[in-house]
C-alpha positions, 0 to 999 in steps of 0.5 A: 495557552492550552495545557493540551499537547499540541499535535500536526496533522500533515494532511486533511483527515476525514471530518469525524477523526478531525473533530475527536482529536480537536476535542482531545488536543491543540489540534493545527490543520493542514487546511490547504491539504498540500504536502509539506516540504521537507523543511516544514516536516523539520520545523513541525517536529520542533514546534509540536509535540505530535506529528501525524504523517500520512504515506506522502510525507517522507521522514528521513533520518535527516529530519531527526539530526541536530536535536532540539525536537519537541515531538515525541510521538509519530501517529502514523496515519496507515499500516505501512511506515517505511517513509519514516526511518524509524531507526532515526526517530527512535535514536531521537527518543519519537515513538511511532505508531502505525493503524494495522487491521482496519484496512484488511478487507478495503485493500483486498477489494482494490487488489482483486479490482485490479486483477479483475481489470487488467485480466479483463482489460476493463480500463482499455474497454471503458477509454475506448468506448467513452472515446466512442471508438467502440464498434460493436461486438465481435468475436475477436475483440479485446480478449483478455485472460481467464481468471477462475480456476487460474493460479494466483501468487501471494508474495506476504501472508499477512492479514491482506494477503490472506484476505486476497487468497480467500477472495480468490480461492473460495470466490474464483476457484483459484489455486492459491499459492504464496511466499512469506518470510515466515513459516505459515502452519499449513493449517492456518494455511489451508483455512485460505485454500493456500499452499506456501513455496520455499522463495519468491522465485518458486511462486512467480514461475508457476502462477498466472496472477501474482499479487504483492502484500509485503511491507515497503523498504529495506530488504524488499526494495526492488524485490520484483526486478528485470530477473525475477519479472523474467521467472514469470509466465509470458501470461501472468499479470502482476498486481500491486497494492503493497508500496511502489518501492517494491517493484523496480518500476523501469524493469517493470515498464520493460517487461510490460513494453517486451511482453516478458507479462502479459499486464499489470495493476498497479495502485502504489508507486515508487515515486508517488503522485509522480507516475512515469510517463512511459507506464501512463502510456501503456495500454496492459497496465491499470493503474490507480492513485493509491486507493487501497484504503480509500472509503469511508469506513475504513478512512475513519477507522484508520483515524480513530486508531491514530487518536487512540494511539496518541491519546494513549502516549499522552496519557501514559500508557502504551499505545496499542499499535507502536512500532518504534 
């Protein structure tokens, strides 16, 4: 038998991650890349010593009841941890990682992807001309909104959120304004051309685009409900890459069917892969299967934290990116 510790990836990661773990630890693979069911997430946490989970795979505090767990540690496979309960896995003596840094700057890419779509209507345009339902120019067809000079919300100004507000500010000439639960030193601030308001409400009455980059669960599940979609110019558009929970999505469709918002961009669901039918129906809205992180480098990058933070545990030292 191998003297290595055993370690459960719950997903297929890319092959250059793969193969540093192998060589580092008795490494099972997921080789059919299907969630795990709950009672198989249960089962690997008493059968290895290491589970790696991704974002779709949910860790309640159920999973951790009833002793007998053989895991010690949690490489998370992402920045955002709120599928685990992390309250559980520390009162079961787990620790948890998470890969925070390395996809800043891919996430922000797929944020401004999505303003730039849903404000210029580009998912409408490209299904209506691959449909061949394209006519031809004319002056009057499938206006969108403007976007330079507009004023953009940020709602969390950590490192994606400002990566946002530089893209928009010193890219489109945007006025940036944001909320964060802490107090930001405005010149860090106005390194990103962004000005902080006192609460979320201040910064959805006065912004034409308003992107989310807050942490999932908790205190911010629902943060965006019927209430505050109604502080929001008529105008505005909404965007989300942070995590589905945030927003309550039946609330949002409402406000996407009334015109309580002019649209919405969307790449995190509440309940994912399962997106309502109601929101797939919706013309104003761009939505994308959670590609946030979704290249390469960033992929590999995110791995490779994972295997320096496990290897770390397992080596005796603290892992650089623990959580829990």
């Amino acid at each position: 038998m191998s003297s290595k510790p055993r370690i459960l990836l719950t997903r297929r990661w890319p092959a250059a991650v793969e193969q540093v773990l192998a060589e580092r630890f008795d490494v099972t693979l997921n080789e059919g890349d299907v969630p795990l069911t709950a009672a198989e997430l249960a089962e690997a946490l008493r059968t290895y010593d290491a589970v790696l989970p991704t974002v779709s795979d949910r860790l309640p505090a159920d999973l951790f009841a009833g002793g007998g767990l053989r895991a010690k540690i949690l490489g998370n496979y992402g920045v955002g941890y709120n599928h685990i309960d992390v309250a559980a896995a520390k009162a079961a003596d787990i620790v948890v990682t998470n890969t925070p840094g390395v996809l800043t700057d891919c996430t922000a890419d797929i944020a401004m992807t999505l303003l730039l779509a849903v404000a210029r209507r580009a998912g409408e345009g490209e299904r209506q001309v691959r449909a061949g339902e394209w006519s031809g120019w004319r002056p009057t067809h499938m206006i969108g909104g403007k976007i330079t000079g507009k004023t953009l919300g940020i709602i969390g100004f950590g490192r994606i959120g400002k990566a946002m507000a530089k893209r928009c500010h010193f890219g489109f000439d945007m006025d940036v304004v944001f909320y964060n639960r802490s107090r930001i030193d405005p010149a860090e601030a106005s390194r990103y051309g962004a000005r902080q308001l006192d609460t979320v409400e201040d910064v959805l009455k006065v912004a034409d685009f308003v992107s989310l980059h807050c942490p999932g669960g908790g205190e911010n599940r629902h943060l965006i409900n019927a209430e505050r979609l109604a502080l929001m110019k008529k105008g505005a558009y909404l965007v989300n890459t942070a995590r589905g929970d945030v927003i309550d999505e039946p609330a949002l469709i409402a406000a996407l069917e009334n015109g309580v918002i002019r649209g919405a961009g969307l790449d995190v669901f509440e309940a994912e892969p399962n997106v309502p039918e109601r929101l797939r129906g919706l013309e104003n809205v761009v939505l994308l299967p959670h590609l946030g992180s979704a290249t390469e480098e960033t992929r590999v990058a995110m791995g490779m934290k994972v295997a320096d933070n496990i290897t770390a545990f397992f080596d005796g030292r603290e892992p650089p990116d623990r959580v829990a």
